[in-house]
C-alpha positions in Angstrom: 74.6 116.3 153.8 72.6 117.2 157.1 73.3 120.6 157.8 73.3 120.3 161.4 76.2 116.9 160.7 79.4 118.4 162.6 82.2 117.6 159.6 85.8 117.5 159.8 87.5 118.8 156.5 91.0 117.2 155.5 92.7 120.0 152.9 95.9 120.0 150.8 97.7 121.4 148.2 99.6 120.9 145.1 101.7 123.4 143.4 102.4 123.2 139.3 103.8 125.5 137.0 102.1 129.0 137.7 99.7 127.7 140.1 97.9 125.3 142.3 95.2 123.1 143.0 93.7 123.0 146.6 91.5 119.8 147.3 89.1 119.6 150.0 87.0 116.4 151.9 84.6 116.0 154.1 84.0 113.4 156.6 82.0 112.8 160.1 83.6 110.0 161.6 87.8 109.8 161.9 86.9 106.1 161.8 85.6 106.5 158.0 87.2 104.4 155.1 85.2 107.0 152.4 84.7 110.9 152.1 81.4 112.1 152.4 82.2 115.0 149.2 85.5 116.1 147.6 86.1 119.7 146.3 88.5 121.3 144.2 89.6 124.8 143.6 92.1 125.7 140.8 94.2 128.8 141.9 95.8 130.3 139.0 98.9 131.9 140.2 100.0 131.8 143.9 103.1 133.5 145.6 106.7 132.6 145.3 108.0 130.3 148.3 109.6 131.9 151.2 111.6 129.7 153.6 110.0 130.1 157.1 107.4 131.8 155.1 105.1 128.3 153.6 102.2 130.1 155.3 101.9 133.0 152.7 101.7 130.8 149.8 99.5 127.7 151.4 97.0 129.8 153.4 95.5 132.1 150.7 94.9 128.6 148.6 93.1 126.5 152.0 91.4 129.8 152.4 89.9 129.7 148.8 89.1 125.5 149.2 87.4 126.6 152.4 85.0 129.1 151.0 83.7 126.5 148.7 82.6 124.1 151.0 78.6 124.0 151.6 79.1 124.6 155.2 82.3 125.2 157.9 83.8 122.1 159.4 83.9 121.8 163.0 87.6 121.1 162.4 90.3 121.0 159.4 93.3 119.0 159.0 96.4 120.2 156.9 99.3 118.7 155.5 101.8 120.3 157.7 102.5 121.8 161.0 100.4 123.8 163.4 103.5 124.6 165.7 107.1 124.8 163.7 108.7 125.1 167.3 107.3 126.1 170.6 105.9 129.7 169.9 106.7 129.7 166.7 103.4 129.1 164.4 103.0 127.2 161.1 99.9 127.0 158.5 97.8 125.6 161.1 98.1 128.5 163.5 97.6 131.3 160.8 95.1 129.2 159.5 93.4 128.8 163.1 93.8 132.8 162.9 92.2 133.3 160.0 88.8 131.1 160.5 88.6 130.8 164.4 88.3 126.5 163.5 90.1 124.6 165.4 93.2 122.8 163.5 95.4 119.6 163.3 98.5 119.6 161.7 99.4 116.3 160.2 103.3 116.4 158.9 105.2 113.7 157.0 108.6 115.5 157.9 109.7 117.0 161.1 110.5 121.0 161.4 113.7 121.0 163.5 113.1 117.3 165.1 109.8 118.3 165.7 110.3 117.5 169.8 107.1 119.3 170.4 104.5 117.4 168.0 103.2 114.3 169.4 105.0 111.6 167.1 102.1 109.1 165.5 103.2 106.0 164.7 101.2 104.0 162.1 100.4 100.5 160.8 104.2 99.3 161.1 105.3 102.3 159.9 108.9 103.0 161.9 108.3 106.7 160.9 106.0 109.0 162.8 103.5 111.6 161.3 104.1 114.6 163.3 101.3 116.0 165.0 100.0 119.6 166.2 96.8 121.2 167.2 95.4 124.3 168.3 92.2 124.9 169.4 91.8 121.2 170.8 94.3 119.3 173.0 97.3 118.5 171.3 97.0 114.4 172.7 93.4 114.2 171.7 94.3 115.4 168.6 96.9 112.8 167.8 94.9 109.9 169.1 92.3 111.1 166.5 94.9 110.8 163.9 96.0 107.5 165.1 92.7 106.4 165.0 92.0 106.8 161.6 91.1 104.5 159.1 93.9 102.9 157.1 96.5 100.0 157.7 100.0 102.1 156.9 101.7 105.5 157.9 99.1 107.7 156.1 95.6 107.3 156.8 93.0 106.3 154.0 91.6 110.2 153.6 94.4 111.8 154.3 95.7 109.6 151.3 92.6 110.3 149.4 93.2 114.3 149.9 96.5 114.2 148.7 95.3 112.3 145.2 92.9 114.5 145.0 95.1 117.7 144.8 97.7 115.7 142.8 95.4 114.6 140.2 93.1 117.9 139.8 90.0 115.4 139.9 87.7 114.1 142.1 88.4 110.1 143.2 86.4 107.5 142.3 85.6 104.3 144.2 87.9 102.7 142.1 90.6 105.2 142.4 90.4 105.7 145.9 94.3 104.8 147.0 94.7 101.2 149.3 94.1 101.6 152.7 
């Protein structure tokens, strides 16, 4: 990897018994089918959830994905939301907070009817992603999103982080999900 390569970072989570697993990719392109490298970081024990609260038990395991990476992305995209209502910040804006990178928030569910996300529709999905941003316009952001590669709902690496999370192990070719 060029160190001088601008690189977006897609990150999720997955919680198990006492723990989690936080999975990192990194790509240059919104356009790309493949992820330039894939990280992992096992967290052994992580707070209790807290309704309203996701923040304090998600951010302390992006943070620790982050810190592995061999150098900052220009830009991270989370599962979740940026915004939960006008004002009122999510993950993405405490994670915006907490690394000064600019952040879009790519949710499966709507917070309250999410009537400030930009609602991305997909392949012939006829449910949106919800999308948020901060630190970047909120429109550019989801036209990014929409952009990328992948023929359904979910895009290819956003698909890609999410197995990787799940499964604790990095994705081969032949286990990247279909597109």
């Amino acid at each position: 990897m060029n160190a001088s390569t601008a690189l977006i970072a897609a990150v999720d989570v997955c919680y198990h018994d006492h723990g989690a697993t936080a999975a990192a990719i990194l790509f240059a392109d919104w356009a790309d089918d493949h992820a330039l490298a894939q990280h992992l970081c096992h967290i052994p024990q992580v707070a209790e959830y807290q309704p309203g609260q996701f923040y304090r038990r998600e951010l302390p395991c992006v943070l620790a994905i982050l810190k592995q990476l061999p150098q900052q992305p220009s830009l991270i995209v989370i599962d979740g939301h940026v915004w939960l209502r006008p004002g009122e910040p999510g993950l993405g804006w405490h994670l915006h907070e907490a690394t000064g990178i600019p952040v879009i928030g790519v949710a499966k569910t709507s917070f309250d009817q999410s009537p400030h996300a930009a609602h991305v529709f997909r392949g012939e999905s006829m449910k949106p992603l919800f999308v948020t941003a901060i630190g970047l316009d909120q429109q550019d952001a989801a036209r990014q999103i929409e952009s990328m590669h992948g023929a359904f709902r979910l895009p290819t690496l956003l698909k890609l982080v999410d197995h990787l999370c799940r499964s604790g192990a990095p994705a081969t070719p032949s286990d990247h999900p279909p597109a």
